[in-house]
N, C-alpha and C positions, 0 to 999 in steps of 0.2 A: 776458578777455585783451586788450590793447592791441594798437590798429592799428597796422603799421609806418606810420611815415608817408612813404613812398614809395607806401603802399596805398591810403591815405586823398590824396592830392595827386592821384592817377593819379584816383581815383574823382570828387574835384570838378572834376578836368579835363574829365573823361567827361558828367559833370554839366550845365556848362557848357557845353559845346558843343552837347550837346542843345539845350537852351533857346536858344541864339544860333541854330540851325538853324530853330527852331521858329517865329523871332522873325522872321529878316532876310529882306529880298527876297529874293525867287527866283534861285536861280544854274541857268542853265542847262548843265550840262555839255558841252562841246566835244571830241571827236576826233576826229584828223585821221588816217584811214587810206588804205588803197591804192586803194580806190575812190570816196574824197568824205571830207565830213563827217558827224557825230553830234553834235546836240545832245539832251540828255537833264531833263526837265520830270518833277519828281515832286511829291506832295502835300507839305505840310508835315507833319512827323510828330514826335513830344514825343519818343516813343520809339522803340530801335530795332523791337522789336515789330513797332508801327504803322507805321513808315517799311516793313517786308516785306508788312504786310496793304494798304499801299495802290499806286494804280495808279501807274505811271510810262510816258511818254510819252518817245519815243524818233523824232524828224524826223531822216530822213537826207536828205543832197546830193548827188546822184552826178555828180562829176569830170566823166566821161566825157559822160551825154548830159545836165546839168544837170536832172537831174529830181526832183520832193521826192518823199518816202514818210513817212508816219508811222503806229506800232506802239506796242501798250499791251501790258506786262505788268503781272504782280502774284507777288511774289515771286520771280522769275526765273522763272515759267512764261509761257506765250504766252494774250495775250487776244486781240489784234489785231497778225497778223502785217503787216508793211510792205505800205502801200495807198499807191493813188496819192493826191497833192493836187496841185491844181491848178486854174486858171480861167481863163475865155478868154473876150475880150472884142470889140468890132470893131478897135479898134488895136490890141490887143497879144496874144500868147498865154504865157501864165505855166503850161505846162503841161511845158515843157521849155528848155534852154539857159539856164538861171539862173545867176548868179553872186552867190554872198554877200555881203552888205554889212557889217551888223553889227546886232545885239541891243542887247534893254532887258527888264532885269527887274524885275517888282513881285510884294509882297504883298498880296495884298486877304483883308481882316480885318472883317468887321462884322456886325452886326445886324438884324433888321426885323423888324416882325412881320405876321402878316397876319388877315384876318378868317374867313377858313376853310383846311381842308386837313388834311395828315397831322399838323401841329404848329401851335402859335398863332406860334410864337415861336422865329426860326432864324436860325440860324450861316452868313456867308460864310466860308469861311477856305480859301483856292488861293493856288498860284504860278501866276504868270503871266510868259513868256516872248514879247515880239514880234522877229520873226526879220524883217528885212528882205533882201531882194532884188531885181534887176536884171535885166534881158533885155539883150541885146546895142544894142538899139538907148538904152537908157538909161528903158525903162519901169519903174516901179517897184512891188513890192510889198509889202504885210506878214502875213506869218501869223503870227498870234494862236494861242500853247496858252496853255491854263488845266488847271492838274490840283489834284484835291481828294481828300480820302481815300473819297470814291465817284464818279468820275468823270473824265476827261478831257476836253475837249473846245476846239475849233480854227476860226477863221474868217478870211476874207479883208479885207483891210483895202487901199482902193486910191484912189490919189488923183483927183480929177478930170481929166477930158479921153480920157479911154480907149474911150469909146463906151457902146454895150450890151453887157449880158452875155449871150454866144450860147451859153455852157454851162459845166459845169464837170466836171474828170475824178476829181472826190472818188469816191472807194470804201472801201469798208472788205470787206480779205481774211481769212474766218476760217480756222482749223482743217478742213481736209474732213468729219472725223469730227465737228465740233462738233454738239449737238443743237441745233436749229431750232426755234422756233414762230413761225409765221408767219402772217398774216394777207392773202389779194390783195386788195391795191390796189382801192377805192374812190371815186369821188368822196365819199361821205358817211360813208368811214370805217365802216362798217359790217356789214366783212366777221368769219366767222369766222373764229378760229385755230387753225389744226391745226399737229401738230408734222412735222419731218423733219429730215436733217440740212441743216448748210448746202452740201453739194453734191448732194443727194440731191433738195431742193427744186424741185418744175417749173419751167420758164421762163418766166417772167413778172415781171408787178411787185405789190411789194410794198409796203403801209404801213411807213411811216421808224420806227415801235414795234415793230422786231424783235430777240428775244430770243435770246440764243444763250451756250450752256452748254462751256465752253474748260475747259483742264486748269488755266487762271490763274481762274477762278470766272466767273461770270456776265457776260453784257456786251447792256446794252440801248441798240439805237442810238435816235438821237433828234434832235429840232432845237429848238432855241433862240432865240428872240428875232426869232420871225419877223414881221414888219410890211408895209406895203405898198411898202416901197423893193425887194422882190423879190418870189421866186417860193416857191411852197412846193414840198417838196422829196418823193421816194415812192423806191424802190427797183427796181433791173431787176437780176435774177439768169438765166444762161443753165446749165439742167440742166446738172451734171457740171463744173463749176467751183465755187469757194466765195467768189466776189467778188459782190459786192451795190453796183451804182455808181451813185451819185447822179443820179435824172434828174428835173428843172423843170419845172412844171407848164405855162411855156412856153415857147416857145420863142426868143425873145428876150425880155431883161427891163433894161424901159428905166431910162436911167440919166440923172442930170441933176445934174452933181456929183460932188463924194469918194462912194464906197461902202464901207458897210460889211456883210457877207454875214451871216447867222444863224449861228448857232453848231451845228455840225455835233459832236452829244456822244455821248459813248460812257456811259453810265452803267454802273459795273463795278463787284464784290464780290462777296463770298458774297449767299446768295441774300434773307437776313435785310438784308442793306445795299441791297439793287437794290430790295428793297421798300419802304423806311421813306426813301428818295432825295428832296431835295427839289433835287436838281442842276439840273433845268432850269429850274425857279423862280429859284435862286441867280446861273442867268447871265444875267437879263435886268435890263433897268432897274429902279430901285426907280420905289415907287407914284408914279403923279401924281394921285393923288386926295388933296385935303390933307386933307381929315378924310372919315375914314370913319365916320364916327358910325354914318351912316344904314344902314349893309350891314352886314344882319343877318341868318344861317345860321338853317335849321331847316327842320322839319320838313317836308311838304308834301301834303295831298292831293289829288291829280292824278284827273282826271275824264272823262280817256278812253277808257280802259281800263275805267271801273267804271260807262259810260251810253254813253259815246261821241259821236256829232253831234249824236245828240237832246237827249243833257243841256247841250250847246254853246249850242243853241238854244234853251233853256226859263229863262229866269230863276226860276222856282219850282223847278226842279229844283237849282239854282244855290245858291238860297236854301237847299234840305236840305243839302248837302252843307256849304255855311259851318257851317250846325247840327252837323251833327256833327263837324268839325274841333274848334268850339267848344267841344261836349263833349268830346272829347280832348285837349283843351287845343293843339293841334298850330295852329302859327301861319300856316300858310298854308295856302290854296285855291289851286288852278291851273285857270282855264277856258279849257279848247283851243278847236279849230279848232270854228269854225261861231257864236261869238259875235258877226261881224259879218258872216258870209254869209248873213243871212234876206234871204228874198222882198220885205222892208219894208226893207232894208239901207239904212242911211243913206248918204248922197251926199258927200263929203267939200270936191264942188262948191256946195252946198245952204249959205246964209250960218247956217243952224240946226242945219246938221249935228251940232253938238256937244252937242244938246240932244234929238237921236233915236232915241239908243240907251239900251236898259235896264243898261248898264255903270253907270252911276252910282248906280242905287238898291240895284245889288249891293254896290258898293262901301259905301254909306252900314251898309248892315244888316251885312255882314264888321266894319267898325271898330267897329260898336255893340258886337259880340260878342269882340271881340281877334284879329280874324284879319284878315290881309292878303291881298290879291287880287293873282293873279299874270295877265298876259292873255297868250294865245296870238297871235302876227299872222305874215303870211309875210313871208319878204324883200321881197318884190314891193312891197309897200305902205309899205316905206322906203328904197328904193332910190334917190330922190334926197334934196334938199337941200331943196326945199317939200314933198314928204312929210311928211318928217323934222318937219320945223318946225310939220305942224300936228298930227303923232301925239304925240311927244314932252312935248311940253306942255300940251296935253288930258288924259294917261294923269296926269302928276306933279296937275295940279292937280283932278282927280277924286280922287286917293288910292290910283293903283296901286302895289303894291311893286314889280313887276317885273313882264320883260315875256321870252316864249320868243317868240323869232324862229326861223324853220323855213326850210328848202329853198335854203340856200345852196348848197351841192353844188359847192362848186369854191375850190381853192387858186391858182386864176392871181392874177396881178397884181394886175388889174383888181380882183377881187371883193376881194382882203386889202388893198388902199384905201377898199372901204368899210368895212370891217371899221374898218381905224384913224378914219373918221365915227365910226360908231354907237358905239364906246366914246367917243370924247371927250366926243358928245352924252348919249349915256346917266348920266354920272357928272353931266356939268352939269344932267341932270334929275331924279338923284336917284332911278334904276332900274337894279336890279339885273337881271341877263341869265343865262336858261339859253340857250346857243344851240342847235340842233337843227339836222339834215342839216347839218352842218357840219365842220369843221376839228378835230383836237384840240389839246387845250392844249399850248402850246410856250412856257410862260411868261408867259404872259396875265394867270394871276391873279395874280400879283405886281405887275406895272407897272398893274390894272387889277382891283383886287380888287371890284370889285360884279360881275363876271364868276363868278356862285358854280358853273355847273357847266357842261359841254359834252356833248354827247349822242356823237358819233364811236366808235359803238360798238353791236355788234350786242347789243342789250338786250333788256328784258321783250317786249316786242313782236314778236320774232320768234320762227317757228315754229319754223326751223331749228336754235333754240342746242342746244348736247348740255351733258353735264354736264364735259367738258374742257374745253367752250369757257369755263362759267361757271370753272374752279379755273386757268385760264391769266389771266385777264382782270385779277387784283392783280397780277400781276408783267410786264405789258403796257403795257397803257390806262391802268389805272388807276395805272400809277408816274410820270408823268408832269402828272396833274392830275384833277382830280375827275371824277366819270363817272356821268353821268345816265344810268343802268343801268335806272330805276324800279322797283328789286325792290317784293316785296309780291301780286301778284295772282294771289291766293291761291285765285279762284275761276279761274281756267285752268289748270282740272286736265287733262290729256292735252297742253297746250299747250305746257308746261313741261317740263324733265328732272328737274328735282329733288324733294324734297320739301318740307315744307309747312316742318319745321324746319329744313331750309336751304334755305327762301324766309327766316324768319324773320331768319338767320346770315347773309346778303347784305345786309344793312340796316347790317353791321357791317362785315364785309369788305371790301366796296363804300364808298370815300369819296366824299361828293359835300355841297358848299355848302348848298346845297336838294336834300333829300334825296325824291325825289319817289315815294311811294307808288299802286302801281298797283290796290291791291284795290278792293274795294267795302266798302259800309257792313256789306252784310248779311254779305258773307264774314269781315270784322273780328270781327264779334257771334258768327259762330258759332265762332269759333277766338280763346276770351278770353283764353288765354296768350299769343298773339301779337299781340295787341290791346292787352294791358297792357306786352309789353314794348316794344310801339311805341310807349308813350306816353312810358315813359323816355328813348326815344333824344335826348342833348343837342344842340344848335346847333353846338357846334363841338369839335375834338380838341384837350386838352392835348397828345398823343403817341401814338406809333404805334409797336407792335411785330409782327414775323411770332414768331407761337410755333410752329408748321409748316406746310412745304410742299415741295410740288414741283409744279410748273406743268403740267398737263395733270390731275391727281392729287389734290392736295388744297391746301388754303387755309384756316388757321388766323388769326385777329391776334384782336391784343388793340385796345385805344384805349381811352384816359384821358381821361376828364373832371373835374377836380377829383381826390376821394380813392377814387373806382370804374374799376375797368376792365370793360369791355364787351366782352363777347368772340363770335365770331362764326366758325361756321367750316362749308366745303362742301366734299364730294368727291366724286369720280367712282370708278365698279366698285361692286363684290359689297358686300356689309355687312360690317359687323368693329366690331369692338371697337376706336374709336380712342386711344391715350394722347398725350395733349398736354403738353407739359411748362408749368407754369406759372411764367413767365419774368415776373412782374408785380412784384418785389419783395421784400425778405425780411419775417417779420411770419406772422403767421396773420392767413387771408382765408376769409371766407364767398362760396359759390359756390354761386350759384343760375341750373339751365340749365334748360333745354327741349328736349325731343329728341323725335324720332318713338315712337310708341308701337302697340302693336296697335288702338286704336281711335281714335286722333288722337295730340295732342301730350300731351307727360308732362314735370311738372317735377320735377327733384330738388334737394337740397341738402345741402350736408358741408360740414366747415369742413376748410381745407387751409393749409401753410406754402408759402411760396412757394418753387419749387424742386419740389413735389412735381409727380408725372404725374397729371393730370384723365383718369380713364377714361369714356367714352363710349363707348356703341352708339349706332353709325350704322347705316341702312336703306340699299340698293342707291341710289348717289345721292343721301344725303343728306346731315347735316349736322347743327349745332345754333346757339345764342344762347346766351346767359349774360353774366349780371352779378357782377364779385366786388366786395365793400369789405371795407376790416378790420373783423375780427371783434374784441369783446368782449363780457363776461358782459352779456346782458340783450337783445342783437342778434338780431332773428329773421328780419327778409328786407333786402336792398339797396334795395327799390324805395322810391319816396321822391313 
C-alpha cells in the first residue's frame, strides 16, 4: 500500500529533526516562572527512546533570594531533587544574591583511547551548558553542566582576583526513601560499604562514591578532575535528612589565579549503564602522555600476602616467585615493603648507594625470564624533588616497570600537589603506578594513563570484608576507575567471605590495570582450575557488560578480550541455583565455568545461543569464572 505523502514528509521531518538534535550544540532550555529561572541540560539523544532513558539536568535561579539549585531526572522521574550549588571565596560569595548574565552552548563529540579499563576504546558525546552570573557587587561566575546519556555533572568556573576558596555549599538532595550504600569516610578510602537509605544513614561523613537507587534509576555521586589546584572532596550527611553536602578536605584552598573547581558528577541509569560508565574518565583532560607505547596492563604476582616481610627481604625468595610468574607466563612480579628496609639498607646519602642493593640482580634475572618487576616504596622516600630525582631514575634505568607508592592517606591540597609531581615524573620515567593508601580515581587514568590501578578500597587484605561488601564494590569503587582489590588468596581461608570460585570470579568482576594476585604459589598448584584460568586472564578489556546484579547481592559481568568473554560472578546469602542471562551476543558460544563443588572447584561446559540463561549452583557466598568463545564443529575448550 502507498504512503500518503503527508505521512512520509511528516516521517522525514521527524527524521531530521532527530539527527539535527543529535548533531547541534547544546540548547539549554530557559523558563521564566514565578519564582526565578529554569534552564534545562539534557544528553544528546538519536532517538526519542534514548532522549527518555537519559538524564537531564535541570539549574534553577530563584528571583527572590538569588540562589542556584540543580536536579537530575530520567524520564520524568526524580534522580536528584533540587540541591544547593554554590562557592564562597575570601572576596565574593556566590552562594546567594545572583543575578543572570547569559549562556553558551557546546557539543563535545570525540574519541580516545586508553591503555586499560572497562573499554580500550571510548566515546565523549555531552551537551554542555556554561551559565554565567553576577553577585551585586559585579563578581562574576560560571557554572558549568555537562549531561551525557549516563551522567550529569557541573563545575565552578571563576576568574582571578577572588581570593581563596573557604567552602562550597554543593549538596546533592536525594529521595528519603532512596536506597543508600555507603561507605564512612576515610583518609585511605578504605572503608566498608553497608547499605541504608539516604535519610535513614548515620551522621557522619561519607566517600564522594555514594550509590543511591531513586524511582529515576541509579545515581552514583562522584568527582572529576581533581588535581592540585584544589581540594578533594568527601560527603557530610545529618541522620533524618537525605542531603549529603559537599565538604573539602580543607579548609581553605589556596588560589593564585582563574579557577577552575573538579567536576562534581552524578553518574545515573539503570543499574547495567552505572556499571559499564566511563563518565568520569570522559570529564577529564585527555592524555599528556604522548606515546604510551610503554604502559602495559597484566597480570600480576604480588608477594605480600603469599611470604610477606620475609619474602621482601630475601632476594632468593624473590628469585622463586619471578620463577613461577615465568612459568605462568604472567608478566609481572610485585616486590612489597621490606625491599629497601634491611639492616644493610643502602644510604641514599652513600655516592654508591645505587650499587647496594640486590634490586638490580632481580631485575636482571625477571627480564631474562619475561617478567617485569614492580617495586614497592612509601610516600616518605618521594616526597620531595631530590628524592624524587634520585629514585625515579635509578628504578627507569635498572629496568623497573613500575613502582606502588603506599601511605598517602590524604586528599588536602598540599598532598594532591604532589600527586600532579609524581605523575608528570613518573610518565617522564617511564613507570607505571599502583598507588596505595590513597585517593581514588577521579579521572586520572585518562589524562595519566600509566596510572594502571588505585588501591582506595577495603580489599583482599582485610579481615572485616563480608560478602555484600565484595557484590557492592562494581557498582561503587570500582565504577569509577580500576581497583586494586588483589583478589586471589586463596590460602586465607576463614580470612575471607567468599568462596574459592568466587575468589576465582573477582579476578573478572573486579577491573584493575595490573591486576594484582594475592595467592601463593603453593595455593595456585593445589587449586589447578583456578591456576589455569588465571593464566587466561588478558591485559586489558575490549568491553564491559553487567549480565546481573544488585549491589549488596550479587555481581555478574562479563568482558571481552578479542572474540572471548570472560565472565566472572559473586554473591552474597544462602546458595541457589543462579540463572544468568547471557547478554554476549547472538551466535552459539561455548561456555566453559568453574564453580564450587563438594570437594573443591568443578568445571563444566555446554554450548549455549546467546540470549540463553547460564544456570549455576552457587554455595552460600559464592560465585563462579567462566570463559565463552564461539563455538564450531571441532571446538573443545576456550582456553588458548
Amino acid at each position: 500500500m502507498a504512503v500518503p505523502i503527508r505521512t512520509a514528509v511528516a516521517a522525514l521531518c521527524t527524521g531530521l529533526a532527530a539527527a539535527l538534535l543529535a548533531t547541534a550544540p547544546a540548547r539549554a532550555e530557559q523558563d521564566t516562572g514565578s519564582t526565578g529561572h529554569v534552564w534545562a541540560v539534557s544528553a544528546p539523544s538519536h532517538t526519542a527512546a534514548a532522549a527518555t532513558r537519559a538524564p537531564r539536568a535541570r539549574v534553577a535561579l530563584d528571583d527572590t533570594t538569588g540562589t542556584l539549585s540543580l536536579s537530575v531526572s530520567r524520564g520524568g522521574r526524580t534522580v536528584i531533587e533540587p540541591s544547593p550549588v554554590g562557592i564562597i571565596t575570601e572576596q565574593a560569595d556566590f552562594s546567594h544574591d545572583l543575578s543572570f548574565l547569559h549562556r553558551k552552548d557546546r557539543l563535545l563529540d570525540e574519541q580516545y583511547r586508553t591503555r586499560s579499563g572497562k573499554r580500550l576504546t571510548r566515546r565523549v558525546h555531552m551537551n554542555e551548558s556554561r551559565l554565567s552570573f553576577a553577585t551585586p557587587a559585579g563578581a562574576r561566575l560560571d557554572l558549568v553542566v555537562r549531561a551525557s546519556a549516563d551522567g550529569v555533572a557541573y563545575r565552578y568556573v571563576l576568574p582571578a582576583g577572588y581570593g581563596d576558596v573557604l567552602g562550597e555549599t554543593s549538596a546533592f538532595r536525594l529521595p528519603p526513601d532512596a536506597g543508600a550504600w555507603l561507605s564512612t569516610y576515610r583518609v585511605d578510602n578504605e572503608g566498608q560499604f553497608n547499605q541504608y537509605t539516604a535519610a535513614t544513614a548515620p551522621t557522619g561523613e561519607y566517600a564522594d562514591q555514594a550509590l543511591f537507587a531513586t524511582d529515576g534509576g541509579y545515581a552514583l555521586l562522584a568527582e572529576s578532575d581533581l588535581t592540585g589546584r584544589y581540594s578533594g572532596a568527601r560527603l557530610a550527611h545529618d541522620q533524618g535528612g537525605s542531603t549529603y553536602r559537599i565538604k573539602l578536605a580543607d579548609d581553605r584552598v589556596q588560589t593564585n589565579g582563574p579557577l577552575t573547581t573538579p567536576w562534581r558528577a552524578m553518574v545515573t541509569g539503570d543499574l547495567a549503564t552505572v556499571a559499564r560508565s566511563t563518565f568520569t574518565d570522559d570529564l577529564s583532560p585527555a592524555s599528556r602522555v604522548a606515546d604510551p607505547s610503554w604502559i602495559r596492563p597484566g597480570t600480576v604476582l604480588w608477594t605480600w600476602l603469599a611470604g610477606g616481610r620475609t619474602a621482601g627481604q630475601s632476594l632468593a625468595a624473590q628469585k622463586a616467585y619471578v620463577d613461577y610468574a615465568a612459568e605462568r607466563h604472567w608478566p609481572y612480579e610485585a616486590v612489597d615493603a621490606g625491599w629497601y628496609f634491611k639492616t644493610d639498607a643502602w644510604d641514599t646519602t652513600d655516592p654508591n648507594w645505587q650499587t647496594n642493593s640486590w634490586m638490580p640482580q632481580l631485575v636482571d634475572h625477571a627480564r631474562a625470564k619475561g617478567v617485569g618487576i614492580i617495586v614497592w616504596i612509601h610516600q616518605r622516600d618521594l616526597d620531595t624533588p631530590e628524592e624524587r630525582a634520585q629514585w625515579l631514575p635509578t628504578l627507569e634505568r635498572w629496568g623497573v616497570k613500575g613502582v606502588k607508592i603506599d601511605f598517602m592517606n590524604s586528599e588536602a591540597q598540599s598532598m594532591l600537589q604532589w600527586y600532579d609531581a609524581i605523575l608528570r615524573e613518573t610518565a617522564t620515567h617511564h613507570l607505571m603506578i599502583d598507588f596505595h593508601g590513597s585517593t581514588v580515581p577521579k579521572g586520572i587514568q585518562r589524562t595519566w594513563p600509566q596510572v594502571m590501578t588505585l588501591e582506595g578500597v577495603g580489599g583482599e587484605e582485610k579481615r572485616t570484608n563480608t560478602a555484600a561488601h565484595l557484590t557492592t564494590l562494581p557498582f561503587t569503587r570500582n565504577v569509577i576507575g580500576s581497583m586494586d582489590f588483589t583478589p586471589g588468596g586463596f590460602q586465607r581461608v576463614g580470612m575471607r567471605p567468599d568462596s574459592d570460585a568466587a575468589e576465582v570470579g573477582l579476578t573478572v568482576a573486579y577491573e584493575s590495570g595490573l591486576q594484582m594476585l594475592a595467592g601463593t604459589p603453593e595455593s595456585y598448584d593445589a587449586r589447578p582450575l583456578a591456576r589455569d584460568f588465571l593464566d587466561q586472564i588478558p591485559a586489558a578489556w575490549n568491553d564491559t557488560r553487567l549480565l546481573a546484579g544488585h549491589p549488596g547481592q550479587e555481581a555478574v559481568f562479563a568482558r571481552r578480550s578479542g572474540d572471548r568473554w570472560f565472565l566472572g560472578g559473586v554473591y552474597a546469602g544462602p546458595a541457589r541455583t543462579a540463572e544468568v542471562p547471557l547478554s554476549i551476543g547472538a551466535g552459539r558460544w561455548l561456555v566453559e565455568t568453574i564453580r564450587d563443588g563438594t570437594d573443591g572447584l568443578v568445571p563444566d561446559r555446554q554450548v549455549l545461543r546467546g540470549g540463553d540463561t547460564l544456570g549455576i549452583d552457587v554455595v552460600p557466598n559464592g560465585g563462579f569464572a567462566g570463559i565463552a568463545c564461539p563455538w564450531h564443529t571441532g571446538i573443545t575448550t576456550c582456553y588458548r
